[in-house]
Kinemage of the C-alpha trace (Angstrom):
@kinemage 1
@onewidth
@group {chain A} dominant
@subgroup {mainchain}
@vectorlist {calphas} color= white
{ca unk a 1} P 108.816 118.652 117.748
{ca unk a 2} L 110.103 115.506 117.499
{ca unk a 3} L 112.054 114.100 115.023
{ca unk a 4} L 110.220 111.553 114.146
{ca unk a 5} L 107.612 114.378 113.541
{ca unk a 6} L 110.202 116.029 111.280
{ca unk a 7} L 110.795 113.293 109.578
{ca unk a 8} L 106.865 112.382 108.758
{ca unk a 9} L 106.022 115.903 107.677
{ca unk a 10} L 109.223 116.140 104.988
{ca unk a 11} L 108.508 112.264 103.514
{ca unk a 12} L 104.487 114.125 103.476
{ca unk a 13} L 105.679 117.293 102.003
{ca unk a 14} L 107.989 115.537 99.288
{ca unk a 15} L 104.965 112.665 98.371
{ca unk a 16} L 102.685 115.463 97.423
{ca unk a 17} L 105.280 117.425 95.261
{ca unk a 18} L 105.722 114.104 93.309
{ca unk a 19} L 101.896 113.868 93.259
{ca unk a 20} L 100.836 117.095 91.778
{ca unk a 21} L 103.630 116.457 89.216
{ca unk a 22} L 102.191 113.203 88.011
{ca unk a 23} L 98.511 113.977 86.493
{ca unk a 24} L 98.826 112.265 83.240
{ca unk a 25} L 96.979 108.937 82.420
{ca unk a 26} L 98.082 105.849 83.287
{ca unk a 27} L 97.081 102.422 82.280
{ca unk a 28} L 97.756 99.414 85.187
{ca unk a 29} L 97.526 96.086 84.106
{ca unk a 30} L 97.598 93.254 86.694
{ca unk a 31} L 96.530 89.506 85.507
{ca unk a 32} L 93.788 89.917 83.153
{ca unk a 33} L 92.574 93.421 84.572
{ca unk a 34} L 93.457 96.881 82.764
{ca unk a 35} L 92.302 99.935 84.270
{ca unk a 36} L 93.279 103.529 82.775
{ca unk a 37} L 93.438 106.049 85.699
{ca unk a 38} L 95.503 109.554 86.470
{ca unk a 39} L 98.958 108.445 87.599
{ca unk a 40} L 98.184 110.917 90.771
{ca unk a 41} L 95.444 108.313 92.040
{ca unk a 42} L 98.123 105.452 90.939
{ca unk a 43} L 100.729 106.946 93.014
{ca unk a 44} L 98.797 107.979 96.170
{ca unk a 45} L 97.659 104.154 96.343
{ca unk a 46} L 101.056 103.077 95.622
{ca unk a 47} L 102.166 105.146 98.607
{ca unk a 48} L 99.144 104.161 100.878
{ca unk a 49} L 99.948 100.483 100.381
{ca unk a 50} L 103.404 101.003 101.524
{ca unk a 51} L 102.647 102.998 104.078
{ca unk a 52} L 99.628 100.782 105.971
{ca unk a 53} L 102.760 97.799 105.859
{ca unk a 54} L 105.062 99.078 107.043
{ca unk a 55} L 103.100 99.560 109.838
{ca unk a 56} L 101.560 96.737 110.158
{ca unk a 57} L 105.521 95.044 109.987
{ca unk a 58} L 106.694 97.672 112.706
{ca unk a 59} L 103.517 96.627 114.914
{ca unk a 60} L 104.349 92.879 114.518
{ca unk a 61} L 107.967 93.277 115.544
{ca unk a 62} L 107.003 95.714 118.297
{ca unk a 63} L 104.479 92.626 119.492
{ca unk a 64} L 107.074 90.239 118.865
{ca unk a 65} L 109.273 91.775 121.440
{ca unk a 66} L 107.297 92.555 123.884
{ca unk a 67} L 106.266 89.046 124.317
{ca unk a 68} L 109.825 87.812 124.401
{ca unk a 69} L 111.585 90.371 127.267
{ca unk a 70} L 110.824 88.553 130.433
């Protein structure tokens, strides 16, 4: 395995420790929205969010240079 493998299935194995610890409700307010919803579904779209950009920011630089090495 790699360790970039390693690395994916401990940041997996640790987000869904600190998942099953959160069920509680939770209230998110954002402008002049308010939705009450289990801090578990909170969290995993929290964690989602982050995850989709930072890989769309590691795709852009990866596209960036590319185009600029001759």
């Amino acid at each position: 395995m790699k360790s970039n493998q390693i690395l994916l299935i401990v940041l997996l194995a640790l987000s869904l420790i600190v998942l099953l610890q959160n069920i509680q409700t939770a209230s998110l307010r954002l402008f002049f929205w308010s939705i009450s919803l289990p801090q578990l579904i909170l969290t995993l779209l929290t964690l989602l969010v982050g995850f989709a950009v930072g890989y769309l920011a590691a795709t852009m630089t990866r596209r960036k240079t590319a185009h600029r090495q001759p």
